[in-house]
N, C-alpha and C positions, 0 to 999 in steps of 0.2 A: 243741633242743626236739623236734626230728622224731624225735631217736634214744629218744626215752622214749616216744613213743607206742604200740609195738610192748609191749614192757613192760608199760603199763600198762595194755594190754588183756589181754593175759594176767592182772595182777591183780586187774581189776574183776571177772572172773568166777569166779578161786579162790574156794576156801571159807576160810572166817575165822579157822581153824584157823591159814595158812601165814602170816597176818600175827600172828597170835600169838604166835607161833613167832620176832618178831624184836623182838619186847619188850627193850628197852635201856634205857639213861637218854633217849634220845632216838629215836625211828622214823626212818627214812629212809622216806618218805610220797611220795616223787617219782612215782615208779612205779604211785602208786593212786590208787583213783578219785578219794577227797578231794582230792590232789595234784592232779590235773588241773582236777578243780573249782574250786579256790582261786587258781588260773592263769587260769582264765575268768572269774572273777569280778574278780578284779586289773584283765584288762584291759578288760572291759568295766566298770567304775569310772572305769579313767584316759582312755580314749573318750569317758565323759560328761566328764570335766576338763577333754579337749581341746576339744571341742565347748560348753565354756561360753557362748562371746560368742553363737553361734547359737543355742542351748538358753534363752539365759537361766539356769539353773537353776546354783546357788551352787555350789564345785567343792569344797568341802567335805562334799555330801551325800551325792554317789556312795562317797567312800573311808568317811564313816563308816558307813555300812550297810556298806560291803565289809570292812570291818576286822572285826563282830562276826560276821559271815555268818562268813567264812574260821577266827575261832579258833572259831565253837559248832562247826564241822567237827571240826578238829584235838580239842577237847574232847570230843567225842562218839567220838572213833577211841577214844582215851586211855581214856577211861571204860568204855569194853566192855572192856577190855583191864583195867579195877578198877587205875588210875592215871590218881589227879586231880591230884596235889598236882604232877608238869610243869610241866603249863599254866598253872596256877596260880601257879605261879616265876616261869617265862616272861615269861608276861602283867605282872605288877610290875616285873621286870626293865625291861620297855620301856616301863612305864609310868613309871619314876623316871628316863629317858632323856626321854622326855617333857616331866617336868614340868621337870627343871632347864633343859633350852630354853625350853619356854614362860614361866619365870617370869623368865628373862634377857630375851626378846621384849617382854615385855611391859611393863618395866621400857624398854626401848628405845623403844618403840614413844609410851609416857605421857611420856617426857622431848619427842621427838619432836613431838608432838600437842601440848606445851604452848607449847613454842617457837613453831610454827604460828600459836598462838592467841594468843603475845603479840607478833606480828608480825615475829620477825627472820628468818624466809624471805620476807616481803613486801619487808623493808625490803633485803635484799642482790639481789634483783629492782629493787625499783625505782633503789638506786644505777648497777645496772648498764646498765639503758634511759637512765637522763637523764647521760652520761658522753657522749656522741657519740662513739661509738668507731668507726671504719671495721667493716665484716662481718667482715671477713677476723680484725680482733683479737677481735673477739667471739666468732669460729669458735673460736680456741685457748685464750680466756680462759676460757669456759662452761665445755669439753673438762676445763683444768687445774682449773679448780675442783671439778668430778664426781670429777674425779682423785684430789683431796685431801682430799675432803667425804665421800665414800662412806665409807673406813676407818672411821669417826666413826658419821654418819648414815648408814641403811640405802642401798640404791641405787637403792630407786625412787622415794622421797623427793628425793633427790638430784639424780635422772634428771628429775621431773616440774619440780622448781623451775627446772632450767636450760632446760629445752625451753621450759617459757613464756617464757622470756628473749630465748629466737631467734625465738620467734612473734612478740615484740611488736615487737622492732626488725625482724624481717626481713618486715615487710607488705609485698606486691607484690614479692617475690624467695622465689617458691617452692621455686628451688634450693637457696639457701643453708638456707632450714626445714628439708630432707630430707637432706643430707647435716650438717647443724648437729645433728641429731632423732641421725643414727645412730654422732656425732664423741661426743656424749653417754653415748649410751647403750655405748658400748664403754669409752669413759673410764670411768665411773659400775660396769662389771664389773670393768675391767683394775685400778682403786683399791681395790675390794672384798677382790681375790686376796691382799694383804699383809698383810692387819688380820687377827686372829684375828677379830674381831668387824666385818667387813667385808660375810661375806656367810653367810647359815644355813651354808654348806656347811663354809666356815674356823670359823666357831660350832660345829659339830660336833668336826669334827677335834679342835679345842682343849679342848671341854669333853672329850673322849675321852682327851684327856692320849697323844697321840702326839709332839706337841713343845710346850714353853713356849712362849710368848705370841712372847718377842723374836725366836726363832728364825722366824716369820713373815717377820721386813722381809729377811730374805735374797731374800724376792721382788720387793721394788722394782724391780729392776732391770727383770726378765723382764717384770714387769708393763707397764713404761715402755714396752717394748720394743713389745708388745702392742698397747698403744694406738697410740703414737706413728708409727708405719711404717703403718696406714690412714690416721690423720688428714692426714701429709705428702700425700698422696696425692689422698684427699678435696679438700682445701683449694685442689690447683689449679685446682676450681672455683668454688671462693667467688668471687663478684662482687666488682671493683675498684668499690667504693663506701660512701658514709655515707652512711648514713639522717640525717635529723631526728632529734636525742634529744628524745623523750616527756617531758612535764613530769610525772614522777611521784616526788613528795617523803614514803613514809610512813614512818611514823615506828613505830618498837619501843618495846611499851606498857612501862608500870613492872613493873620486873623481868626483863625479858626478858634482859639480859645475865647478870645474875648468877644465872638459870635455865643458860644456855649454862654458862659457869664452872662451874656444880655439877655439868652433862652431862659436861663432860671430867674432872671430877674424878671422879666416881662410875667412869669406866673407868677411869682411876689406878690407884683405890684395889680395884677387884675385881680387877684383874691384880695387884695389889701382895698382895693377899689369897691369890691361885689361888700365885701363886711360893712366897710363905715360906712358908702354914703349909698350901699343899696344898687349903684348901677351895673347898668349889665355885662356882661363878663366880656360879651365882644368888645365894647368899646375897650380897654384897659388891652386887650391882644391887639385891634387895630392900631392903639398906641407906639406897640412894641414894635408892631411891622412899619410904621414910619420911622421909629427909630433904627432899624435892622437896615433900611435903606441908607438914612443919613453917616450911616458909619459908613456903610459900605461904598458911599458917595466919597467918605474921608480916606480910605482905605485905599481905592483907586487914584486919589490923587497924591498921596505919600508915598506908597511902595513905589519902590525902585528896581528896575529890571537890569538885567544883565548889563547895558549898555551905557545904563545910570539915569535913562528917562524916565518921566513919572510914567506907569502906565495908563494916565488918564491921553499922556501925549501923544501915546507909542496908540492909543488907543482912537484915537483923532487919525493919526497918520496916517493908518490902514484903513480909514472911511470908514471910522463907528463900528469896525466888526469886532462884536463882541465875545467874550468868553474862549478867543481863542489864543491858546498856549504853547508853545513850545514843548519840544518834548524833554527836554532838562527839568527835573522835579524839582531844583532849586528854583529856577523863576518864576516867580511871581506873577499870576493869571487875574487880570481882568475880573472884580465879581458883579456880577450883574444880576440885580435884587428880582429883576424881572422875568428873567429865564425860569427863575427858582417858582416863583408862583406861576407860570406856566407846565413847570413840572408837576407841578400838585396832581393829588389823583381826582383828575376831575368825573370819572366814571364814579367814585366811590359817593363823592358831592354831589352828583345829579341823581343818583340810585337814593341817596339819604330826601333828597326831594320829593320822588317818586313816592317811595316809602311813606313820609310823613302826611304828603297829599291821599293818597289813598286811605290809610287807616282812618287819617280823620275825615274822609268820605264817608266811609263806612261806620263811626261815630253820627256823624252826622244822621245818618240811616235808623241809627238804634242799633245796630247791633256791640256796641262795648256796653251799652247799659243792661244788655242781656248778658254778656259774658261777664260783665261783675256779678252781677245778681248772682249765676251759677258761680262761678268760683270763689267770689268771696261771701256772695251770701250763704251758698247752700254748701260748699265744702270749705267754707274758714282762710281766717288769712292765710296759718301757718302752709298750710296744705295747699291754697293757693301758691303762694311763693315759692315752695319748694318744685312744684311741678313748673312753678316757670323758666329753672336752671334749668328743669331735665326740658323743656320743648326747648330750649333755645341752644340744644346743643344738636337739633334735628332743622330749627326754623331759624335764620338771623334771629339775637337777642336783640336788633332796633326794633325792628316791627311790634317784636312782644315785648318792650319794655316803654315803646312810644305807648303804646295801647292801654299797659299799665296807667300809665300817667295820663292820658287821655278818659281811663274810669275816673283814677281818682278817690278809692276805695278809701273809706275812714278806717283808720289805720293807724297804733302807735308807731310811734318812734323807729321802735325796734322791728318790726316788720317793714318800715320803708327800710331802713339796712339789711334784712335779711330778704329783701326782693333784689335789691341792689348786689349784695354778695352774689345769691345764687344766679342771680343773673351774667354776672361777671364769670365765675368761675364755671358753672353749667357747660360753656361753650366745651373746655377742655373734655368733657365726656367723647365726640367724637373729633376724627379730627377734621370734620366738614362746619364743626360747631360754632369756626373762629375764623377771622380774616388773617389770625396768625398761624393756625394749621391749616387753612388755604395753602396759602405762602409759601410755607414751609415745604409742603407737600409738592410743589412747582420747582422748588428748587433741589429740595432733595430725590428726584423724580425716579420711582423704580427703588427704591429702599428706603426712605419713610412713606409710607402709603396708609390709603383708610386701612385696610384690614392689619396692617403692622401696628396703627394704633388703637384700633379694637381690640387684638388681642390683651391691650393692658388697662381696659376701660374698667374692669372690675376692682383696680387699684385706684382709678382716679376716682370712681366710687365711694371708695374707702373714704378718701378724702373728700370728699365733695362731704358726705355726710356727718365726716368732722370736725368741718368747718364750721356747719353747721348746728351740731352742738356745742360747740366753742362758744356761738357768740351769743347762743342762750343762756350758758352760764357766766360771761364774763359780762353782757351788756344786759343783765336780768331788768336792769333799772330803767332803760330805756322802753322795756314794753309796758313801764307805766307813765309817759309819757304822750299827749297826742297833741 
């Protein structure tokens, strides 16, 4: 950064003639004033992001303001220069990078929100409190579940349902909540890393078609690895003790299982879709969400409520008002496919907007052709990628790994996995690193905190860098592959 400031002084005060003069399919804009402007704006954006929980203020509004600020720049260089139709590329290029995430998200997010609502996150909560299980098995069992749940469901979803699991058994053992909070939250990444659809970053990769889907689980291992060598570790502080199991018996409303069933199948069938005929992932989830609807259309006119009417009738009755229930857990509620994709997090979908319009702003600028150049030209892939776990456990892993993919860096096989690994797992280094130690940190507020999971970051270290060498000896074959 500091070597383009000399530069760009020199171009802020040229005459318009010598940028003229470099008119191409593309400007290299590093060097000028817009360039530098677009870099201030960037970061004074993700300042406000970082600064959320203190601000208040939603971390979606800094980058959308920053994303149209930065291209009316770049639009406005272009257009003196009588070249609109760029930007204009450009700009839909990343818009249709965009939408095919968001409409995969969202489709995840309404499956997600419905399960919620028909109680089978309550109901695998409350089996696990009324089981009497000692701490110490609920330390690993919570851990293996985030493990195995995340691939599937998102990981902060994941992350929040098991951390309330160690809050409620682990009352009056504040230890076991903060190292339970951060066995969690690294499981809930380290699970993430192998699923194409695990975590935005492997969502990316794969919608980007750098490897098929299957070619993912060659990270299990490394993952395992990841997790498992802090938890060991953690665990020899879990208290030798059983709590009281909690008399909590709820029950998963009609439907809720065969909602689950159509979640795992709708990924089936969009990966079975992406493999053979090549199309895009969202189509095969928007699939899924018309069919999530059509049931939920059959669901509502079958179930039968207390009184023995269908609730499509009982649902008429009352003048279309939707989703509301009784408080007898036995009847049967109304689901309404609509509600659910109005719960989405739609902060989190406009922030991913924001994000992907701005970097590829700044793309567009030249500055990712500079930052591969130094990271992968002049310090190597491996070294590259390893430092992109450790930034993205300081910076969201989208921006740094949208930006990845927006270099584009020639690169085996096995370095787009081990950019994807560290990426995933990196976040667990802090716990500001992840939208699931976010989360977690909200909800467990005042006893998992940053500094509660600082102090164990030199553990998650361990593993971060064992993972690491895991999957250079297990996937050797892969880095002769490009």
């Amino acid at each position: 950064m500091r070597a383009l400031l000399v530069p760009a002084l020199l171009v802020l005060f040229s005459p318009a003639s010598v940028l003229a003069a470099e008119t191409a399919a593309t400007l290299d804009l590093t060097a000028h004033w817009v360039g530098i402007a677009a870099i201030a704006v960037f970061v004074a954006a993700y300042v406000l992001v970082i600064a959320e929980e203190q601000l208040h203020l939603r971390k979606s509004i800094p980058v959308l303001l920053g994303a149209v600020i930065i291209w009316g720049m770049i639009g406005g260089v272009y257009a003196g220069l009588g070249d609109t139709e760029i930007v204009a590329r450009t700009v839909r290029h990343n818009l249709v990078e965009y939408a095919e995430l968001f409409l995969f998200l969202l489709v995840a997010m309404t499956y997600i929100n419905t399960l919620d609502e028909r109680g089978v996150f309550n109901a695998l909560r409350g089996w696990l409190v009324s089981r009497g299980w000692s701490l110490r098995t609920l330390f690993w069992l919570t851990g293996l579940i985030a493990f195995f749940v995340s691939p599937v469901a998102d990981n902060m979803t994941t992350a929040l349902v098991m951390s309330s699991v160690a809050m409620a058994v682990g009352r009056g053992y504040p230890g076991f909540i903060v190292v339970s909070c951060i066995n969690i939250v690294v499981a809930a990444n380290s699970g993430g890393a192998w699923s194409p659809f695990g975590d935005i970053t492997t969502l990316m990769v794969w919608q980007k078609g750098v490897f098929p889907a299957h070619e993912f689980l060659v990270l299990l291992l490394p993952s395992i690895v990841s997790w498992v060598i802090p938890a060991l570790i953690m665990s020899t502080t879990v208290p030798r003790a059983t709590p009281e199991p909690l008399k909590v018996q709820p029950e998963v409303r009609h439907g809720g299982l065969v909602i689950l069933c159509m979640f795992i199948a709708t990924i089936a069938f969009t990966v079975t879709l992406h493999a053979w005929l090549h199309l895009p992932p969202a189509l095969g989830m928007m699939g899924g969400l018309g069919a999530l609807m059509l049931v939920s259309y059959v669901l509502n006119r079958t179930g039968k409520g207390r009184h023995g009417k269908t609730l499509h009738n009982t649902m008429m009755e009352q003048g279309g008002i939707s989703d509301t229930g009784s408080s007898d857990p036995h009847e049967r509620r109304r689901l309404n496919t609509f509600n659910q994709v109005a719960r989405s997090e739609w902060d989190t979908l406009l922030f991913f907007y924001g994000i992907i319009m701005c970097v590829g702003g700044l793309g567009t600028l030249g500055y990712l052709s500079v930052g591969s150049q130094l990271l992968y030209g002049e310090l190597g892939a491996t070294t590259a990628n390893v430092l992109v776990g450790i930034v993205s456990a300081v910076i969201d892993n989208i921006p740094v790994m949208f930006a990845v993919l927006s270099m584009y860096p020639e690169m085996s096989d096995g370095q787009w996995l081990l950019v994807t690994l560290t990426a995933g797992i990196g976040g667990s280094l802090l716990s500001i690193g992840s939208a699931a130690g976010v989360a977690v940190m909200g909800q467990a507020r005042g006893v998992y905190t940053f500094f509660a999971h600082l102090r164990w970051t030199w553990a998650i270290a361990l593993g971060y860098a064992a993972g690491i060498l895991v999957h250079f000896w297990i996937n050797q074959k892969y880095f002769l592959i490009h």
